[in-house]
N, C-alpha and C positions, 0 to 999 in steps of 0.2 A: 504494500500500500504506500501510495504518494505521502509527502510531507504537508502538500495542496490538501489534501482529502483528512488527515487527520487534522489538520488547521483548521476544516470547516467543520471536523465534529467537536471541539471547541466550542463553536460558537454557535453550535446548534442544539438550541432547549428542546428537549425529547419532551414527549406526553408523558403525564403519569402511567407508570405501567403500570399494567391489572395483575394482581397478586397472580401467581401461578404455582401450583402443588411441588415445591423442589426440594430431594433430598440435602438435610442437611449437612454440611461439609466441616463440619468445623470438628477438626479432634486433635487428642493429646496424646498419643503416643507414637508420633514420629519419631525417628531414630535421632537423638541429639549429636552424633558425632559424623552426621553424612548428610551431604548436600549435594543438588544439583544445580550445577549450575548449566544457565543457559544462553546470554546474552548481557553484553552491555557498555554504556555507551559515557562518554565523560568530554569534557570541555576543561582544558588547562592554558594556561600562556601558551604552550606548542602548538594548540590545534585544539580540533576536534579529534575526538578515540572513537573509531567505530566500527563498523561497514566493511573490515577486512585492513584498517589502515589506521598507523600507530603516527602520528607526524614527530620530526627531526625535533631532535631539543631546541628549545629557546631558550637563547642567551637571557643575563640578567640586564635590569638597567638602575640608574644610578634614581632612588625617590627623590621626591620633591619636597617629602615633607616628615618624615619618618628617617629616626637617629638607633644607632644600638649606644649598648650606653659609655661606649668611648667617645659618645657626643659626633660620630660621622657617621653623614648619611649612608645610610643602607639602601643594598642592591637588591633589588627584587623582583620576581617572576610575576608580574599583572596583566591578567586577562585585559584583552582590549575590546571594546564595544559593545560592550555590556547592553541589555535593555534599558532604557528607562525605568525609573521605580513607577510600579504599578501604586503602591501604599504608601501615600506623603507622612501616615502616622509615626511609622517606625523613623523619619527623622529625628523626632524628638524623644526617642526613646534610649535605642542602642546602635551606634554606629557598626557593628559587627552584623548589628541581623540588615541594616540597609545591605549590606554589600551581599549576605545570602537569599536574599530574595529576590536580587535581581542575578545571581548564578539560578537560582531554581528559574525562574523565568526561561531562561535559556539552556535551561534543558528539557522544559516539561514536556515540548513536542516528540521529543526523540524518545523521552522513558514511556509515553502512550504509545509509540510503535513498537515500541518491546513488546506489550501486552498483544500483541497480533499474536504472537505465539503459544499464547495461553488458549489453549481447548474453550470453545466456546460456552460447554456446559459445567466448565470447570469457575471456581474464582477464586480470590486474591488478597493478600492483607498487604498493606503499603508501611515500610517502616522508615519514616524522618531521620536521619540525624542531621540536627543543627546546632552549633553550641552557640545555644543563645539564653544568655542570664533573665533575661526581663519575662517576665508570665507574659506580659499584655503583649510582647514581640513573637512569643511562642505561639502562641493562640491567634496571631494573624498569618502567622507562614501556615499556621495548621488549616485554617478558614480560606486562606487563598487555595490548599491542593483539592481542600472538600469539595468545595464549589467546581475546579477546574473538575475532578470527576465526573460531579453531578451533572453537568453540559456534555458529557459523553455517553455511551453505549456503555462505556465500561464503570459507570456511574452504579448500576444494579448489581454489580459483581463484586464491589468493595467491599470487605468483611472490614478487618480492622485497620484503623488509621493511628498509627503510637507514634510519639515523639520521645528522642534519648537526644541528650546533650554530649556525648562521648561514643565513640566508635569502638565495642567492644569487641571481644573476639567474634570472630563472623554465626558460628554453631551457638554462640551465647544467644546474640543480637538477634539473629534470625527465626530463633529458636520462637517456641509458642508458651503463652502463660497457663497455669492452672485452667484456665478458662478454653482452653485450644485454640487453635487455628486453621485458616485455610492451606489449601496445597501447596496453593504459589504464594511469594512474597517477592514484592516488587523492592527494594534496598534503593533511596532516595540520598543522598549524603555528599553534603556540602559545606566549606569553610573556608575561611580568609584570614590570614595572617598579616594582613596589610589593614591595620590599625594598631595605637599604642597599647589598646586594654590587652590584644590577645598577644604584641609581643614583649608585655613585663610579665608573663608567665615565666616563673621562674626555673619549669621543665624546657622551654624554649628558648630562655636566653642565653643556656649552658650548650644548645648545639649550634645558634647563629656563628656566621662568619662574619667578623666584625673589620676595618679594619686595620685595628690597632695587634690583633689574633691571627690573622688568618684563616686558616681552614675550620672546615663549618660550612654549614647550610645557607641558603639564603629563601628568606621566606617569599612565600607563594598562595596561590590560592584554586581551587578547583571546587567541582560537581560533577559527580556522578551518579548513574542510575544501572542499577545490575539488577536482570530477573533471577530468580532461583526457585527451584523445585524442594518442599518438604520432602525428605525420602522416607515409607513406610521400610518396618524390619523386614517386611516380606519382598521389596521390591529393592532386586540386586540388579539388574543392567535395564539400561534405557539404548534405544537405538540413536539418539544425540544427545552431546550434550558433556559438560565433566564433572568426575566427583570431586567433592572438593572434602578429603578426608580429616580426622582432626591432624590441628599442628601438632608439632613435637618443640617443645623450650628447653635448652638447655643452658644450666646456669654456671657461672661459672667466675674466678675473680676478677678482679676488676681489670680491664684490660690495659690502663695506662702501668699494671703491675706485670704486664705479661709480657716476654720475649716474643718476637715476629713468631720463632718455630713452635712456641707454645700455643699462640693464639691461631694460629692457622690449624694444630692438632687440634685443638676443641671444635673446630669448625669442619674441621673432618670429619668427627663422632657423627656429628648434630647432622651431618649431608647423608652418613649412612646408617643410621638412624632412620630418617624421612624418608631416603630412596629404597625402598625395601620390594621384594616379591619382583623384581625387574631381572626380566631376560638377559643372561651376559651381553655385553657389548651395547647395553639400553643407556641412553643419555637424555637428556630434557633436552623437546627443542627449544625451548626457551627459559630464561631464567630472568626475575626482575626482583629488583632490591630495594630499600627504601632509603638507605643512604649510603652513596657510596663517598662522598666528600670527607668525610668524618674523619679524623688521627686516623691511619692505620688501615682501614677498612678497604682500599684497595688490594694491599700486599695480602693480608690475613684471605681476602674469596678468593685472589687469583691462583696463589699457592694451593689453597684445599680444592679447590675445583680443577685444577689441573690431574692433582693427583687422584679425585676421583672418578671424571670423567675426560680423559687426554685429547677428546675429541672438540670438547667447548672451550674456548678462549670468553672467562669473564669478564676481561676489559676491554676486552672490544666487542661480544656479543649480549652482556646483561644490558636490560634497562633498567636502570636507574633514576627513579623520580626525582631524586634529590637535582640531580644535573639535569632531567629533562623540563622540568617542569615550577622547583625549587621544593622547600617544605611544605604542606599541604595540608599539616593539621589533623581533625579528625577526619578527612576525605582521604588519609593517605590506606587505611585496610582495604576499603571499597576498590578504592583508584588500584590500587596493587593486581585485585582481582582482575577487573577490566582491562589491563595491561597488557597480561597473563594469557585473555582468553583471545584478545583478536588479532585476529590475523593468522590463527593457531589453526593447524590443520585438525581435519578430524580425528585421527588418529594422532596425533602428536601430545605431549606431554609437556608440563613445564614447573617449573618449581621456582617458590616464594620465599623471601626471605628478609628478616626485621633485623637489623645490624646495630640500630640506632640510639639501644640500650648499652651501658657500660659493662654491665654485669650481667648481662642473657642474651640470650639467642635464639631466637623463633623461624620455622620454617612449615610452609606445607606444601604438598603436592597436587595438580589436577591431573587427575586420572581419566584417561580417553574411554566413555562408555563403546564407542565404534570399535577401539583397539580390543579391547578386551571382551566385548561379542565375537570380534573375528577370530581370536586368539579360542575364546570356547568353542565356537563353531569347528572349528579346525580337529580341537581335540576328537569332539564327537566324532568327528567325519572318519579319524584315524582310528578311534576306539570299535568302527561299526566297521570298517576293513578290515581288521585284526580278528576279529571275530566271526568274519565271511571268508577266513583265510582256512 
């Protein structure tokens, strides 16, 4: 479906629908450590994420009005041509939720086409992450998506609408309450590091690139929109689509305490640890990381990933959001996924990974539903020759 065609159901107020007899959909024991993933779509300084196409890093540029706090301005990753604010209230509110309501703006079109792929007779819980302080700012990003639903088709499909101010682990976030959920969950998440409130975060001002420091990050800002599929205990492969297994963390001391070959070994563990049940000679076609600027954090992947898969060169084949697009905030778990998935062939593989803690190390894997039907299919095929033999 056109972008013309979902832009007109937008703006087209549907009848009230007449109640119709539909099984309820809503339940609680989805598998909490397995998801499907299915599409999705993201807006950074580099580009649009989407459609099969990841765009080139963008450089940083020097602010206009934003200092780190050796009092020199700071380089930053800013979207350019943003919408218009639709809601003049949130002027006088919070400067952080103006700049994410006009990133949701600008993605709303693109996360309605995602929902093309949701079964007709299936529906949907839609999950926010915005970190925004103010109730009254919360409750209008909230009323802006309710409404954008209600003016669609997919207005009668929307089971739950939750707002989280933090981007938890994905299996956490996506996860359903005592109360249940629907199938699908559409993962909405968006944030801007380009205001003073979000960069005196005192977790943020320890990874900026200042500079009086040097290396370090340089803040940024994004929105993204990822579909996913609840998985039941009973349902092991889908013909599209990836698992998205739980991570593995591995903790470990502080790395400013750790020799190059020490820190590269832990980094080792934690790769074959995650990469597991894989084919000799199996490699990720893809691998993306969320910082690779950081002390250290180039030498520590290129070393362990060489030695575990000699076929990927991580400095020249990971992405890296930190360089592609800068800090990102709580959009950086989302953004990582979407990264991850496009462009990715059907059967290809690719692994994740959070560097940007001093003391752990997080990683997961997307597993190719296609590959690993094929790979069963195959079994059986051999298991039923063997046995006509």
């Amino acid at each position: 479906m056109s972008r013309a065609s979902i832009f007109d159901r937008l703006h087209q107020r549907l009848p009230e629908p007449e109640p119709e007899p539909t099984l309820d959909q809503t339940r609680t024991d989805y598998d909490p450590d397995r998801l499907r993933l299915i599409d999705g779509v993201a807006l950074t300084s580099a580009g649009f994420v989407g459609n099969g196409d990841i765009p080139e890093p963008a450089g940083a540029s020097l602010s206009e009005s934003l200092h780190g706090a050796d009092g020199y301005r700071l380089l930053v990753h800013e979207i350019s041509d943003l919408p218009p604010l639709s809601d003049l209230r949130l002027k006088r509110l919070e400067a952080r939720a103006v700049r994410l309501q006009q990133l949701l703006q600008a993605i709303v079109i693109d996360a309605l086409m995602l929902l093309e792929s949701v079964p007709e007779d299936s529906r949907f819980d839609v999950i926010l992450t915005a970190p925004v302080r103010s109730p009254e700012a919360t409750d209008i990003l909230t009323r802006y998506l309710q409404d954008l639903f209600a003016e669609t088709a997919f207005g009668e499909r929307l089971g739950e609408l939750r707002v989280t101010r933090k981007a938890d682990d994905p299996h956490r976030l996506l996860g359903v309450t005592e109360e249940g959920g629907m199938p699908y969950v559409l993962w909405i998440c968006a944030d801007s590091l380009l205001n003073p409130e979000a960069l005196a975060a005192p977790d943020i001002r320890t990874l900026l690139s200042q500079a009086s420091r040097g290396a370090g990050v340089y803040p940024g800002e994004a929105v993204v929109a990822l579909l996913a599929q609840r998985v039941l205990p009973q349902q092991k492969c889908f013909e599209e689509g990836w698992l998205l297994g739980k991570g593995v963390t591995h903790e470990h001391s502080a790395r400013a305490s750790l020799r190059n070959n020490q820190r590269r070994k832990e980094l080792i563990e934690l790769l074959q640890s995650v990469w597991v049940n894989a084919e000799e000679g199996d490699e990720p076609a893809r691998m993306v990381i969320d910082a690779f600027a950081l002390p250290g954090r180039a030498i520590e992947l290129g070393g362990a990933v060489i030695e575990c898969w000699p076929g990927v060169d991580a400095l020249e084949d990971a992405v890296a959001l930190d360089v592609s697009c800068g800090w990102t905030g709580e959009a950086i778990p989302a953004l990582m996924l979407v990264m991850a998935m496009t462009g990715l062939g059907a059967d290809q593989e690719a692994v994740i990974m959070s560097l940007s803690a001093e003391t752990s190390s997080e990683a997961w894997v997307l597993r190719s539903f296609h590959r690993r039907a094929a790979q069963t299919e195959a079994l059986s095929e051999a298991h039923t020759k063997e046995n006509h033999s």
